[in-house]
N, C-alpha and C positions, 0 to 999 in steps of 0.2 A: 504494500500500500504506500502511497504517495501522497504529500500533501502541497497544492497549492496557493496562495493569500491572492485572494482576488485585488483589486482597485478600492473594492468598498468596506475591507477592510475583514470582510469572510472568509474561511475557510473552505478549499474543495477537499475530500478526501476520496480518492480514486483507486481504483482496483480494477487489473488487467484477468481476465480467464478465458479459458476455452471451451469455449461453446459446442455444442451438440452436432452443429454444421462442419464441426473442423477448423473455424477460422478462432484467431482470436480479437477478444471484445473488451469495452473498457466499462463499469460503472461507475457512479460516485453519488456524493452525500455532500451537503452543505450544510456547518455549522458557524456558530458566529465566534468563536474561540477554540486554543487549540490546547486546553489543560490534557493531564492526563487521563480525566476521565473521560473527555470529549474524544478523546482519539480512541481507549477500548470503547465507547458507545458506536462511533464511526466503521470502527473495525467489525463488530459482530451485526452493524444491520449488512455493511456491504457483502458479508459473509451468507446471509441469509437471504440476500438479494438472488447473489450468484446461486447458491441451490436452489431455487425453484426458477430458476433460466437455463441452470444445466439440468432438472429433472426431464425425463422422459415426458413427452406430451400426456400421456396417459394418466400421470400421474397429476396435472394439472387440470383437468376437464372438469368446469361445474355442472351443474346441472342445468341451468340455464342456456349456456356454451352449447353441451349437447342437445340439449332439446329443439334451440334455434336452428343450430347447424342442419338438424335432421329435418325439420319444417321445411326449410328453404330448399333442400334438397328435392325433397317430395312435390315442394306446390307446383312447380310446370306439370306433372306429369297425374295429378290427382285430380278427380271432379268436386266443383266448389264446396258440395256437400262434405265430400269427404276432410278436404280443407278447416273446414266448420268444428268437425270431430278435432281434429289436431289440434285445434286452439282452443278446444273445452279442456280437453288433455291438460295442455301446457299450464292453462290458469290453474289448474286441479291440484297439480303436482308442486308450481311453485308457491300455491299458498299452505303447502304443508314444508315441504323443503325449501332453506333458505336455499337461495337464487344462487347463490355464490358456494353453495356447500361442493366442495370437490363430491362425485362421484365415486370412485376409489375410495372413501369412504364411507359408502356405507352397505354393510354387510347385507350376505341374504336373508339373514333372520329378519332386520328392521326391514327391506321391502317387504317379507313376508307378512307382517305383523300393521302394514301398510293397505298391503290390496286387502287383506281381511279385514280393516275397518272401511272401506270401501264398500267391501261385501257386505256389513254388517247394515253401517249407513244408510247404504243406497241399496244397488242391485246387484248379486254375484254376475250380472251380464256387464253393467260397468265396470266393476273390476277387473270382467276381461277381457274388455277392449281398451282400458288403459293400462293394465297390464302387456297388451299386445302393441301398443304405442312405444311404450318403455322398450322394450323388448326390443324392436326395430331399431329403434332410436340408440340403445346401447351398441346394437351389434353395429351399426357405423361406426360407431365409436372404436369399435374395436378393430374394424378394419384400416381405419383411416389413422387411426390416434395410438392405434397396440393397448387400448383399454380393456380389460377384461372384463366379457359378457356373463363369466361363469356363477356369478351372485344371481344374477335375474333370470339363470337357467335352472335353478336349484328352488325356485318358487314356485310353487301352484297354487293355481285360483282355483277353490274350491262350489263346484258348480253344484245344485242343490239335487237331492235323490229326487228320480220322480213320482209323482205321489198319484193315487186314483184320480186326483184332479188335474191332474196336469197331464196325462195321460188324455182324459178326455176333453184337453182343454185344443191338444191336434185335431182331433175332430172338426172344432168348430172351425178351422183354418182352411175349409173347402165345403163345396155342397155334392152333394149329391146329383145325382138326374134330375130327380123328382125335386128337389130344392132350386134345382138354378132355373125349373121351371117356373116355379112360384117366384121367385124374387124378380125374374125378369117379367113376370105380367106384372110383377105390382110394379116397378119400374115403367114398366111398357104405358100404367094407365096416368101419369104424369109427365114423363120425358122421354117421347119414344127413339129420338136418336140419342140416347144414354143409355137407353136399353140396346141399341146395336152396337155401339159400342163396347158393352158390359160381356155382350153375348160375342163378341168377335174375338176378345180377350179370353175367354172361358172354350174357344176355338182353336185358339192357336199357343194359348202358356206364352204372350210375349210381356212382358213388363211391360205397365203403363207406359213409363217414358219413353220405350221404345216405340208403342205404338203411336204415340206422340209426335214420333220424329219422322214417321212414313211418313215420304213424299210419292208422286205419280210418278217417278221414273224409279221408283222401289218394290214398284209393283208389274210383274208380268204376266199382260191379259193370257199370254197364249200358254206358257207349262202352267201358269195359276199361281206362280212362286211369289213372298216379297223378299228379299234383302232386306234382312235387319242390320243394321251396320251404323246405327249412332244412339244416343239416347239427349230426350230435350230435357236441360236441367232450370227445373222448374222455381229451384232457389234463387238465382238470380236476378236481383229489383231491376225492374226497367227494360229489361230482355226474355221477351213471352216467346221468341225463336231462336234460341241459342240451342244447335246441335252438336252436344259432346261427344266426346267419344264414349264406345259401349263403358259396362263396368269390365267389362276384360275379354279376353282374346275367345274366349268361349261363348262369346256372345255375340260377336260377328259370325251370321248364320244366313241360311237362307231355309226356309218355312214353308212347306209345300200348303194348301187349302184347302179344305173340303170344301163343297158345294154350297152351303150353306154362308162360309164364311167370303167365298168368290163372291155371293148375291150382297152381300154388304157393303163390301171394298167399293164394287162397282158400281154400288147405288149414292155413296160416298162422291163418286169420281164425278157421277154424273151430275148431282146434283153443286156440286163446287163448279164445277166447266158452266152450269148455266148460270151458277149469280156470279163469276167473274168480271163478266162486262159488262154488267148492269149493278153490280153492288156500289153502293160508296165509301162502302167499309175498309179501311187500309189493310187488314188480314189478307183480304183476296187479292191485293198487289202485291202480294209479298212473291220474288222469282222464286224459293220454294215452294211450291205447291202441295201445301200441304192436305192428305188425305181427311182425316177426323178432327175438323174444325169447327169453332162455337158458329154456328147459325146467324151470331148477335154480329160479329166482329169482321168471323175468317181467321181469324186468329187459333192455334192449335190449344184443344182445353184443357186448362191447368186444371192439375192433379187434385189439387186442392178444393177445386169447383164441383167436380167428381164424385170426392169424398165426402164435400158437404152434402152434396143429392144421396149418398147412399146415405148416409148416418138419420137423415129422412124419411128412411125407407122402415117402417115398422116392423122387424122380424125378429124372432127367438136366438139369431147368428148375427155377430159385429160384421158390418157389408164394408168391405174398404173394396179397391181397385185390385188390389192385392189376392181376395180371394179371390179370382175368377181366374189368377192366375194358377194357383195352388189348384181348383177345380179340372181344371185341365189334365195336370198330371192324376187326378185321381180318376176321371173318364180314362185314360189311355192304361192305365192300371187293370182298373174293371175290366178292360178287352184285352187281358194277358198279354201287354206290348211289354217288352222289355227292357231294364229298369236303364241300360245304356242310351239304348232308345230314346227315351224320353229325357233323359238328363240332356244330348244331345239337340233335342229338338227342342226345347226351353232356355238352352245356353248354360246349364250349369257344368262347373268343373269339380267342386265337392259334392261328392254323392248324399251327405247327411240331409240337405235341405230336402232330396226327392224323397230321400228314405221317409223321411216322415211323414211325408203322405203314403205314399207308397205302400210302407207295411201297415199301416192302418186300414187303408181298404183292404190288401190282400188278407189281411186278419176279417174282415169283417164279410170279406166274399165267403172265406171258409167256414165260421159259422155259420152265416148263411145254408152255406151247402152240409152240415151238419143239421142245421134246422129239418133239410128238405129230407134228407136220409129220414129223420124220425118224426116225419110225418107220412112216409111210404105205409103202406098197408100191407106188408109181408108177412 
């Protein structure tokens, strides 16, 4: 260490080291005198300086630090919604952990002992999606920084047994035949193009947003196919035509029709191609052309508008948009398609979400077919 008296009559105390890059580096400290004690205080911060400038990155990562870094990374490539998630996240985490707490310290037990109040709090499904936040967000760290992920690999979120009611709580997460008949006449006797809409979706398993995002060159009169290949993200203020990309590579698909759901699309097409040139509504000026548009606008119908007509709809089952997706795969279930099949032709890449319809009808085809055995007369 070196000292030099500036002009104003202060002390610099400076310290040469080498750095992590290879090169060497200078710090220093100013005081306003040069006693003995001044020089060991000068000496042990610039000492304490240099160790956390030569520690390993990893070693230095807050949690703040990392959680940024991982955001920023993410948000080109994530949809708004998802975006949304990561910033509930990040407020979550930094109002329990100080901002600035290195990372590398803190054990697995204290996450552990973290997501379970989480769990406890809120919901074991929030837990495990900031649990799975974390999770991402450390292992950049790990790749980029040499932080060790192995604390928040050593963690489980504890997801609740399931119970008689939650068992038959899958049920209510699709209808039946005989159900989607009833829902869509009562639908039918208030909103009848909500009802073909309702029933196009319960035809084909596409996500609302995706149906949202058909346009007329997504649809092929002659094999009867559409190209699913965007989704409209309905969170964003001030953009009722914003088409994202799907939720993932499994969802760029193309969707054969049955006859039923051809007579919609193209009752759809026909009747958009006639209020085109005669409407004064800016929806129908939009260069996509879009298929399932509000009547009022031309404008394609937020989700949300949808939702409010079903929750309208008086029934014994919660009506979102959503079931008629779920209904879908339990029709194609009912007719012994298999279970690749349908994941395929709905866009899923995790099998659990089909499974759960799935083996619920296929359980419930089989007592059925137990019922019928013991009602035989042999």
């Amino acid at each position: 260490m070196w000292i030099e008296q500036r002009k104003d009559g202060k002390y610099v105390y400076r310290e040469k080291y080498l750095a992590p890059s290879g090169r060497w580096k200078t710090v220093s400290v100013t005081f306003t005198n040069r006693t003995r004690a001044t020089v060991k205080r000068a000496s042990d911060h610039l000492e304490e300086v240099i160790r956390q400038k030569s520690a390993p990155p990893a070693q230095t990562v807050t949690i703040q630090q990392m959680v940024d870094d991982y955001i920023k990374a993410r948000k080109p490539e994530v949809k708004p919604i998802t975006f949304t998630v990561y910033e509930r996240a990040r407020k979550r985490l930094l109002g329990y952990f100080e901002p600035e707490r290195l990372v590398a310290t803190i054990s697995a037990r204290e996450w552990q002992t973290y997501f379970d109040g989480i769990g406890r709090d809120h919901t074991p499904g929030v837990a495990k999606t900031l649990y799975q936040f974390v999770k991402a967000a450390m292992e950049q760290a790990e790749r980029l920084d040499g932080l060790s992920a192995v604390p928040i690999h050593r963690v489980r979120v504890q997801m609740p047994y399931k119970t008689v009611a939650t068992v038959k709580a899958a049920a209510e997460k699709f209808l039946t035949r005989d159900e989607l008949q009833e829902v869509l006449g009562l639908i039918q006797d208030q909103y009848p193009y909500i009802a073909e809409i309702c029933e196009f979706q319960a035809l084909t398993g596409l996500r609302y947003g995706e149906l949202a995002a058909l346009r007329d060159v997504d649809y092929d009169p002659v094999n009867h196919v559409i190209d699913v290949n965007a989704t409209l993200n309905f969170n964003l203020k001030g953009n009722r035509t914003f088409r994202g990309s799907p939720k993932n590579i499994y969802s760029i698909r193309k969707v054969a029709l049955s006859d039923r759901a051809v007579e919609i699309i193209e009752q759809f097409i026909r009747a958009n191609d006639a209020a085109r040139p005669l409407s004064p509504f800016p929806g129908y000026k939009l260069p996509d052309h879009f298929i399932f548009v509000s009547r009022r606008d031309g404008y394609p119908l937020d989700i949300s508008y949808v939702n409010h007509i079903l929750r309208r709809i008086p029934y014994k089952k919660k009506l979102t948009t959503h079931i008629f997706r779920h209904t879908h795969i339990s029709i194609l279930a009912e007719q012994g398609v298999p279970l690749k099949a349908i994941m395929q032709r709905v866009g899923h890449n995790e099998p659990r979400t089909t499974m759960a319809v799935y083996t619920h009808v296929t359980d419930q085809m089989e007592k059925e077919a137990v019922d019928k055995l013991n009602a035989l007369d042999i």
